[in-house]
C-alpha positions in Angstrom: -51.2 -38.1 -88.0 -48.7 -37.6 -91.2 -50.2 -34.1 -91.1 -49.6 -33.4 -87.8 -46.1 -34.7 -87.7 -45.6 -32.6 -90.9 -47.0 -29.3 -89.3 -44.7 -30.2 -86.1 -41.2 -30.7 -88.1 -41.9 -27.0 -90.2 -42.5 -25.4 -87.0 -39.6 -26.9 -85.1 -37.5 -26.3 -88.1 -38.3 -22.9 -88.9 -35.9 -20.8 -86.6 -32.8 -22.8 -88.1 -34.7 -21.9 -91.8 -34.6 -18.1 -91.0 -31.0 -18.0 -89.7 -29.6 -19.6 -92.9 -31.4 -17.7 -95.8 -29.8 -19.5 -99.2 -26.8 -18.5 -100.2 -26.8 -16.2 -103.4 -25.5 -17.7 -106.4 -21.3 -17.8 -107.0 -20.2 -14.9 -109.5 -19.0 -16.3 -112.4 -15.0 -16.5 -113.2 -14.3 -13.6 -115.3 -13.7 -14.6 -118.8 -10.8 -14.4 -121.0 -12.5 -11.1 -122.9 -13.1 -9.5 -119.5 -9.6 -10.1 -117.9 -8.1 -8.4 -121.5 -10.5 -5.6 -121.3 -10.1 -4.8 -117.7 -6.2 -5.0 -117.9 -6.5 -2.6 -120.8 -8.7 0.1 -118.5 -6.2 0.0 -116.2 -4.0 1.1 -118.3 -5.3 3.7 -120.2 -7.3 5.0 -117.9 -4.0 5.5 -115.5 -2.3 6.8 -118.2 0.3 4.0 -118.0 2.6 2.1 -121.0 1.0 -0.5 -122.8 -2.4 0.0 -122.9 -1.7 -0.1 -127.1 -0.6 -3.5 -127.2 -3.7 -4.0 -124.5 -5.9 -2.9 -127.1 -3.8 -4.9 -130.0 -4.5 -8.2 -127.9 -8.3 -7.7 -127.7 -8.2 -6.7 -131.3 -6.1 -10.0 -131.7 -8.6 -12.2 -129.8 -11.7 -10.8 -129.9 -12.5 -8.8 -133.0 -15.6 -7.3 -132.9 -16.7 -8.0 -129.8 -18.5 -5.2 -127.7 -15.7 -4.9 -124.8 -13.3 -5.0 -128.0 -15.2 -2.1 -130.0 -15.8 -0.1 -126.4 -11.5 -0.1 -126.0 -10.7 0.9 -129.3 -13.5 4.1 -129.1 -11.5 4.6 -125.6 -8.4 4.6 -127.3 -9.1 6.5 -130.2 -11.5 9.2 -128.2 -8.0 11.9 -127.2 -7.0 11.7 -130.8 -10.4 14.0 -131.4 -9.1 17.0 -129.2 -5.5 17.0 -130.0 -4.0 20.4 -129.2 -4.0 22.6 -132.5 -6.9 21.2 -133.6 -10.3 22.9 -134.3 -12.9 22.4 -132.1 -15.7 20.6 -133.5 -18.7 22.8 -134.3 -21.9 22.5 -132.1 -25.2 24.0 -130.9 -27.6 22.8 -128.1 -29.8 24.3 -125.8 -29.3 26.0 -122.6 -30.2 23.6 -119.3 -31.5 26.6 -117.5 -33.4 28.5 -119.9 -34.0 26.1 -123.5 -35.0 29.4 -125.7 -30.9 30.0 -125.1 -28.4 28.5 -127.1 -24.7 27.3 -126.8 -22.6 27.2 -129.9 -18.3 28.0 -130.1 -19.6 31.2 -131.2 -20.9 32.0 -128.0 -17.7 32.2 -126.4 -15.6 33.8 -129.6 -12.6 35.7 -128.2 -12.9 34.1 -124.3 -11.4 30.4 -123.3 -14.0 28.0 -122.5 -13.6 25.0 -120.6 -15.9 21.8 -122.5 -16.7 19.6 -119.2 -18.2 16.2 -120.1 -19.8 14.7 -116.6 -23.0 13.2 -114.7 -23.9 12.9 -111.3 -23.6 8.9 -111.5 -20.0 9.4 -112.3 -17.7 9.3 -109.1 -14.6 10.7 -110.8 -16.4 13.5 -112.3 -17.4 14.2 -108.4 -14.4 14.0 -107.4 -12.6 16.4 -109.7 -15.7 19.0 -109.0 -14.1 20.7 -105.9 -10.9 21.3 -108.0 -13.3 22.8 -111.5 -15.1 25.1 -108.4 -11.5 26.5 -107.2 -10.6 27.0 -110.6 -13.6 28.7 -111.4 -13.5 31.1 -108.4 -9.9 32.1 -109.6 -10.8 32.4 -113.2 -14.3 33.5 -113.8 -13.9 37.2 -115.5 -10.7 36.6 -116.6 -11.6 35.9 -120.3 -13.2 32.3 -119.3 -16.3 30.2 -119.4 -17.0 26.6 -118.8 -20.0 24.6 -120.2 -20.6 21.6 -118.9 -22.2 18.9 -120.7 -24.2 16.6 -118.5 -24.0 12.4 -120.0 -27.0 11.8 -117.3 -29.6 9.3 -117.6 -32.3 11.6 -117.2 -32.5 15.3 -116.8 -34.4 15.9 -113.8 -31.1 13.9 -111.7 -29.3 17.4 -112.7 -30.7 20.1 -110.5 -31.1 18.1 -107.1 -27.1 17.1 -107.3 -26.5 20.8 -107.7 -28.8 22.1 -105.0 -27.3 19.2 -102.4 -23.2 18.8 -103.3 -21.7 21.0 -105.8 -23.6 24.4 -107.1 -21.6 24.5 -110.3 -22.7 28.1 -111.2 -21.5 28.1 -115.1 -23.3 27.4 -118.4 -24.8 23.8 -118.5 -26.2 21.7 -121.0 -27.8 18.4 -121.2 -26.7 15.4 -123.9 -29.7 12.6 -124.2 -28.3 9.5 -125.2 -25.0 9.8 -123.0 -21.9 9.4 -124.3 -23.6 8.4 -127.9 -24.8 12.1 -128.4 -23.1 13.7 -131.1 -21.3 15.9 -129.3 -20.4 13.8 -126.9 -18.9 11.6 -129.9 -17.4 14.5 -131.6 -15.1 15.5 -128.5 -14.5 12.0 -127.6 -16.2 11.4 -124.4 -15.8 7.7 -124.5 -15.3 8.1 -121.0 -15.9 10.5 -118.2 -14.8 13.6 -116.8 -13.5 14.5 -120.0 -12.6 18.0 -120.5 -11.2 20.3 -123.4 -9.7 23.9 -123.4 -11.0 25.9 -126.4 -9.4 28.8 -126.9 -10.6 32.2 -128.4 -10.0 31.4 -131.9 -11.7 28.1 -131.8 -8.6 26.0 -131.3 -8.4 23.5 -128.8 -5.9 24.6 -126.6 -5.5 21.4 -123.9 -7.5 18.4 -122.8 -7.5 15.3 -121.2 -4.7 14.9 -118.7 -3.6 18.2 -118.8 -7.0 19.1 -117.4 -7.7 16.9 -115.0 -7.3 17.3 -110.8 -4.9 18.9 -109.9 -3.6 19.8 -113.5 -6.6 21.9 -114.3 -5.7 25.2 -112.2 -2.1 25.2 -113.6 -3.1 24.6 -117.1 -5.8 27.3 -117.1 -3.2 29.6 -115.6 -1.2 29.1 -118.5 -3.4 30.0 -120.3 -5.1 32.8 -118.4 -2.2 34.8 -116.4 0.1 34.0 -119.3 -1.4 34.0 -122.6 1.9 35.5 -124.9 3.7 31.7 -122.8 0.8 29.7 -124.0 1.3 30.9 -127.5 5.0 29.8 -127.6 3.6 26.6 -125.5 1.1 25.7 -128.7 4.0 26.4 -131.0 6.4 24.3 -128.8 3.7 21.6 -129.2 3.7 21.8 -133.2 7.1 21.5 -132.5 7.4 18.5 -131.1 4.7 17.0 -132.9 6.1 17.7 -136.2 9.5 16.1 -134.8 7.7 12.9 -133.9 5.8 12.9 -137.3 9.2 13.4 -138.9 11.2 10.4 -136.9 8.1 8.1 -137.9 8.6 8.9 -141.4 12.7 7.9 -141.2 11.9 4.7 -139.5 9.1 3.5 -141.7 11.8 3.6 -144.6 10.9 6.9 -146.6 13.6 9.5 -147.4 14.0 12.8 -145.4 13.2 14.8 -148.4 9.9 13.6 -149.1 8.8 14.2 -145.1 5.9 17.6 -145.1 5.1 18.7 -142.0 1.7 20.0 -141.6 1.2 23.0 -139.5 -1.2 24.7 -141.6 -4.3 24.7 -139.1 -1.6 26.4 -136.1 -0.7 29.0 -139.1 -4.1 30.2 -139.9 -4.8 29.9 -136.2 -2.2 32.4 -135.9 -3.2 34.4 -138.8 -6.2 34.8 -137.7 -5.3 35.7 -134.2 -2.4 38.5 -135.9 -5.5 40.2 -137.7 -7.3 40.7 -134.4 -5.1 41.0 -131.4 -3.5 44.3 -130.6 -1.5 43.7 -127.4 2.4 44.0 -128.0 3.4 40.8 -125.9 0.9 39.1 -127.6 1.5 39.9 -131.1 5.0 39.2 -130.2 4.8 35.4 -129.4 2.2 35.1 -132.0 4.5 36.8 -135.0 7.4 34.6 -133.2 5.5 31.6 -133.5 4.5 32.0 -137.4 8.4 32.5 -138.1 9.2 29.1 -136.3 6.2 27.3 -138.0 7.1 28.5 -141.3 11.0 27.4 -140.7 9.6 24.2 -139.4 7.9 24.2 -143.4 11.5 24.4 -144.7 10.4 27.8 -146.1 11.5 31.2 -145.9 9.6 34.2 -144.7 8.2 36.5 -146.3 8.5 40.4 -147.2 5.9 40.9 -144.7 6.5 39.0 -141.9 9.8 39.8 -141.7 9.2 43.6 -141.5 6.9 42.6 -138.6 9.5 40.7 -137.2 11.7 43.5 -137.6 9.3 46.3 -136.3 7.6 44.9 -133.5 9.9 42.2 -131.6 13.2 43.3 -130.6 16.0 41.7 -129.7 14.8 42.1 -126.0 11.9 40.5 -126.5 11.2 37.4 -124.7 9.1 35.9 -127.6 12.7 35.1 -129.3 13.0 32.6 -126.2 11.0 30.2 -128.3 14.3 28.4 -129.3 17.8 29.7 -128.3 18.5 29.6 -132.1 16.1 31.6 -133.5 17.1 35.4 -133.4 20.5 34.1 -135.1 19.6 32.7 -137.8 16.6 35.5 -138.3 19.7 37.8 -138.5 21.6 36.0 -140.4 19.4 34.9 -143.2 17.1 38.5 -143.1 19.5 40.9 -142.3 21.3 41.8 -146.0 23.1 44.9 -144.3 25.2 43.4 -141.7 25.2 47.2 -140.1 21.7 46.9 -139.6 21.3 42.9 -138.0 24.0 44.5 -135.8 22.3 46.9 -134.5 19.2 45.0 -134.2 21.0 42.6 -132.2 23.3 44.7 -129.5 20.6 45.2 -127.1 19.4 41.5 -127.0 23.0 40.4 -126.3 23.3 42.6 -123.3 19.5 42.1 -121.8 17.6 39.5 -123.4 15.8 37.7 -120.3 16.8 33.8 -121.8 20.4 33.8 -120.9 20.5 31.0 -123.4 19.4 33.4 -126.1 22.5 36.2 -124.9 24.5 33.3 -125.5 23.1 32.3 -128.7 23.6 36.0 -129.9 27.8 36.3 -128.6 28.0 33.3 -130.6 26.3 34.9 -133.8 28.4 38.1 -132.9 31.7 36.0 -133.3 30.5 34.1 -136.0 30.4 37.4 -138.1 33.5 38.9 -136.8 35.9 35.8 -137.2 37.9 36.2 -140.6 37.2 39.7 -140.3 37.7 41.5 -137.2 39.5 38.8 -134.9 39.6 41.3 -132.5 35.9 41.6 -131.9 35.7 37.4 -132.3 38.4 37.1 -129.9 36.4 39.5 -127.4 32.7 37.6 -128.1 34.8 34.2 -127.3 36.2 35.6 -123.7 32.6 36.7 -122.8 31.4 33.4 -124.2 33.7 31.5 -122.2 33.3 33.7 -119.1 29.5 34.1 -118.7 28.2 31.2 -120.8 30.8 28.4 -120.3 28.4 25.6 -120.1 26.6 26.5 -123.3 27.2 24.3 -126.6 27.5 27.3 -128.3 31.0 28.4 -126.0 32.8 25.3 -126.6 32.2 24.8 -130.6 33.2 28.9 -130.7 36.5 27.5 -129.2 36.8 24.9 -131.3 36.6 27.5 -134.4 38.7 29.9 -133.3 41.6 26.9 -132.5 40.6 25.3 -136.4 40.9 29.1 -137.8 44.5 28.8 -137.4 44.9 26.2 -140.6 43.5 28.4 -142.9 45.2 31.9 -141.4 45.8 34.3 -144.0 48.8 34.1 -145.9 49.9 30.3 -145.7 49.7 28.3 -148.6 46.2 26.2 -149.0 46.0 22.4 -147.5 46.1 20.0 -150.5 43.1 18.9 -151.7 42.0 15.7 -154.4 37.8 15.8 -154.7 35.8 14.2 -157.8 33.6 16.2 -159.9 30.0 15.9 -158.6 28.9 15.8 -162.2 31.7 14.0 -164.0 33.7 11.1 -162.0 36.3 11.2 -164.7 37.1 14.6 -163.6 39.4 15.4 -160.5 39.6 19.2 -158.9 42.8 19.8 -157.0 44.4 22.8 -156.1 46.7 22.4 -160.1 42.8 22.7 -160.8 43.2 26.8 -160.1 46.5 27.5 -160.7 46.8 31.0 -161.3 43.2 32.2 -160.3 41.5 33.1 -157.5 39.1 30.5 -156.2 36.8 30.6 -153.9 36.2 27.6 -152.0 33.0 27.4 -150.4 31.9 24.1 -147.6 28.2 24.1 -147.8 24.6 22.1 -147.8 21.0 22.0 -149.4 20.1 21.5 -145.4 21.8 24.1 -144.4 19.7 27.4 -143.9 22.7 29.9 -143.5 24.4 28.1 -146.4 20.6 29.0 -148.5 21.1 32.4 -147.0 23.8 33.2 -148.6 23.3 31.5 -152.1 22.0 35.1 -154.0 24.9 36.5 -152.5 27.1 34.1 -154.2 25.1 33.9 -157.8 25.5 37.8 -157.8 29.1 37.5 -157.5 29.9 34.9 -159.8 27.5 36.9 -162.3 30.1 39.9 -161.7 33.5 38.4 -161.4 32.9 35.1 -163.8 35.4 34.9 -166.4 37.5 37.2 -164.6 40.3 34.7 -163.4 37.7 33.5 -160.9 36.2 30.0 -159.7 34.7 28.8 -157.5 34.3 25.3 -155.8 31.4 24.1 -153.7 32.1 21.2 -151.2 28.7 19.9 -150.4 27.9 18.3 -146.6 24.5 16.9 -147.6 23.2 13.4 -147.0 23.3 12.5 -150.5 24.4 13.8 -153.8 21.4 13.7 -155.3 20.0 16.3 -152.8 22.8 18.9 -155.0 21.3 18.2 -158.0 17.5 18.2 -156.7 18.6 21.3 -155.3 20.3 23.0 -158.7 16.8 22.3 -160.8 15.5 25.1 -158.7 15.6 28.2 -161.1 16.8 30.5 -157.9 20.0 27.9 -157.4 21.4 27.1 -160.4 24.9 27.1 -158.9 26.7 27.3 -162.3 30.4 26.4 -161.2 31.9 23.5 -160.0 30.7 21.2 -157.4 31.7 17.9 -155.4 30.7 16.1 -152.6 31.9 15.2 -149.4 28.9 13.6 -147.3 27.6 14.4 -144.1 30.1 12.3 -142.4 34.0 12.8 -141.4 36.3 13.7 -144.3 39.6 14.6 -144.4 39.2 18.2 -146.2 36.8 19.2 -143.1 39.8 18.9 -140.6 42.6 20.3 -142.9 40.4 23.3 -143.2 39.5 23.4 -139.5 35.9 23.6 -141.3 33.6 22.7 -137.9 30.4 24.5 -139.2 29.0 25.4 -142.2 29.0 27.7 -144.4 32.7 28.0 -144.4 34.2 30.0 -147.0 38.0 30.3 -147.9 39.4 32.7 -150.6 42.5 30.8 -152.0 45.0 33.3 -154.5 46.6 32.7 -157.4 49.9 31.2 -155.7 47.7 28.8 -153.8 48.4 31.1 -150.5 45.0 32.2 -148.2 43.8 35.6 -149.0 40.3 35.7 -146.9 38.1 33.5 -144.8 34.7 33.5 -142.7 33.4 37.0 -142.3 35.2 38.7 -145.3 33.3 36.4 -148.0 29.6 36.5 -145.8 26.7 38.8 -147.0 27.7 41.8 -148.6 31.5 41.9 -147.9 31.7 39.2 -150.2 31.9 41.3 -153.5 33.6 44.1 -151.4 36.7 41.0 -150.9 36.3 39.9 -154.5 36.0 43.2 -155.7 39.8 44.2 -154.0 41.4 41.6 -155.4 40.0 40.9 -159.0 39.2 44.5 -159.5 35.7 46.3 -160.7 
């Protein structure tokens, strides 16, 4: 009877038990390490501020704990393909045919697109159609990709390719995912991950730049525009260097003591000279080792500048790198002031970077004020007529309007200045009382100022002890830098120095001294016998030479 009753209750019961299956257990609350984690993936993976002080609060909380160490490898994965950077060295076997290998060697000379991926991966699906379209536009223009599949197991490869997306490049398979080391050594923390190599082995792009759609613009960069892309990598080094630079000053060290480090994009470029042989090309390239080398606070050499000189003229659109550049390659390589101008005429006139025409009508009235005010006073009209919004046009206006306080002929502003190396001792203009003295604003920083320092030691050489000083009024940061700078067995500077500091002082405006170097020529009655142009370069010791004789 118990069993019976029993029997009858499970059968009577049993369509409510089928309609109400038990409910599955409640998902946990995410914990405190998950909430951090996933706030910093949202982050980086977006590309959005503050995923570093993400990371810093994990680190804070949670040292050493697995989501912990998986952010900081995120984090830490872009710094491995850096633009500029070699590409790490590797060789695996082909996925199609295993008796094939795949090393950086194998695409020497071409552009070759590293694509880390698996078919488990949704984004890496998702960007597919976009690596197909760039491949269709690409492929046979000096460009490969190998992809580099992070599946779980091999055999998952070949049936996503026959079904979705054919992906008819170079493949090759990573066991052990993203701990493979290649996959380590390019950072795949995460995936897609992709990186540019270019034909020299240099990593050319990655990351953002590459992905969506990013990837087709980036590659044409690259691919329809390879003498742009050069400038781009040297832009790059450019700014890195800048940011390297503004670190040092705010973590307390001294200016003087920052090195930028652009070695590995020199020898890229080196090594890229010694091969390539297309004018446009060698043109950005030779550009690029000039503004890299400046960036060094170094000169040139011999044979770089006759390259320079040779191969990129003033027309070429190389020199578009920075507005500033062709100037102050003619003014610091040029010693013949004949010759710079006729190196530069044809860039004023039809140099694509109007920027850069601008640029060069400044230099042109830079070298004719002081000497020809007729040809300054013509580059000034053109200045302020074609290039009126430029910097350039309104501080060119500002030194022809200063010019006037130290026209020829009236007698010198007053000046009191301390000695740099003896504070007892004053220079004024009693100082030079019946010699010529030549009165030279200047600065260790200053690269035109360095330009024309032999210049200067060749003439005090000549003319010293001839009723002839001269007076340097240093601009630099510090006095120190002066004396730093005078250790140097090229720049001895043996004549009188002081210093006015980088800041506003009274001598700059009663000159009308708005740029540097500024040089003024002051007689033996105190009255102005030459400025500017007339003591530059070689006319230097031609001016010296009329007035204190052979």
């Amino acid at each position: 009877m118990i069993r019976s009753t029993l029997l009858f209750t499970l059968v009577a019961l049993s369509p409510v038990l089928m309609a109400a299956p038990p409910e599955p257990p409640a998902k946990s609350a995410p914990t405190r390490v998950d909430s951090l984690y996933e706030n910093f993936r949202n982050l980086f993976d977006e590309d959005k501020v503050g995923s570093d002080l993400a990371l810093a609060t994990l680190e804070k909380e949670f040292p050493g704990h697995a989501r912990t160490l998986d952010a900081r490898k995120r984090f830490d994965a872009p710094l491995k393909t850096l633009p500029g950077k070699a590409a790490h060295a590797f060789r695996i076997a082909s996925l199609e045919n295993p008796s094939v290998e795949f090393s950086l060697e194998t695409f020497k000379g071409k552009y070759v697109l590293l694509e880390f991926w698996a078919t488990w991966c949704p984004y890496c699906v998702a960007d597919l159609p976009l690596v197909h379209k760039a491949w269709e536009r690409f492929k046979g223009k000096n460009f490969e990709i190998l992809s580099f599949s992070l599946d779980k197991k091999v055999e998952d490869i070949a049936p996503f390719r026959k079904a979705k997306q054919p992906m008819p490049w170079k493949h090759a398979f990573l066991p052990g995912m993203k701990n493979h080391p290649i996959a380590e050594a390019y950072g795949a923390a995460g995936i897609p991950k992709y990186v540019l190599v270019g034909p020299d082995g240099i990593i050319a792009a990655s990351d953002a730049d590459l992905r969506g759609e990013k990837l087709e613009g980036t590659l044409a960069k690259f691919l329809d525009n390879p003498a742009q892309a050069i400038l781009d990598e040297v832009r790059g080094a450019m700014k890195r260097v800048n940011e390297a630079r503004q670190a040092h000053g705010k973590s307390g060290k001294t200016p003087q003591s920052f090195v930028p480090d652009v070695n590995a994009e020199l020898h890229s470029i080196q090594a890229r000279l010694q091969k390539e042989t297309q004018p446009e090309l060698r043109q950005a390239l030779l550009v690029g080792q000039y503004q890299l080398i400046l960036l060094q606070k170094k000169d040139p050499d011999a044979t770089l500048t006759a390259a320079l000189m040779k191969e990129v003229p003033s027309t070429a659109a190389a020199w578009g790198l920075s507005a500033g550049l062709l100037p102050r390659f003619l003014e610091t390589r040029f010693p013949d002031t004949k010759e710079a101008e006729a190196f530069a005429a044809p860039g004023r006139e039809r140099h694509p970077d109007f920027k850069v025409r601008g640029a060069l009508w400044m230099s042109h009235f830079e070298q004719n004020l002081g000497e020809n005010d007729t040809l300054a006073k013509a580059a000034l009209e053109r200045l302020e007529r074609e290039f009126a919004a430029l910097d350039d046009t309104k501080f060119a206006r500002k030194m022809w309007d200063a010019q006037a306080k130290t026209a020829i002929g009236i007698a010198a502003p007053a000046f009191d200045v301390v000695s740099l190396t003896d504070p007892n001792q004053h220079f004024t203009n009693d100082t030079f009382k019946g010699k010529y003295v030549l009165v030279d604003f200047w600065a260790t920083w200053c690269p035109p100022c360095r330009a024309e320092l032999p210049g200067v030691h060749k003439a005090w050489e000549r003319f010293n002890g001839k009723n002839f000083e001269i007076l340097s009024l240093s601009w630099d940061l510090n006095a120190d830098d002066i004396t730093t700078w005078r250790t140097k067995p090229e720049s001895p500077m043996p004549w009188k120095h002081a210093y006015l500091g980088r800041g506003k002082h009274p001598l700059n405006d009663a000159y009308g001294v708005v740029g540097i170097p500024k040089p003024i020529l002051i007689g033996p009655d105190g009255k102005i016998v030459a400025t500017d142009a007339k003591l530059r370069g070689e006319n230097l010791e031609k001016t010296l030479g009329q007035f204190l004789g052979n």
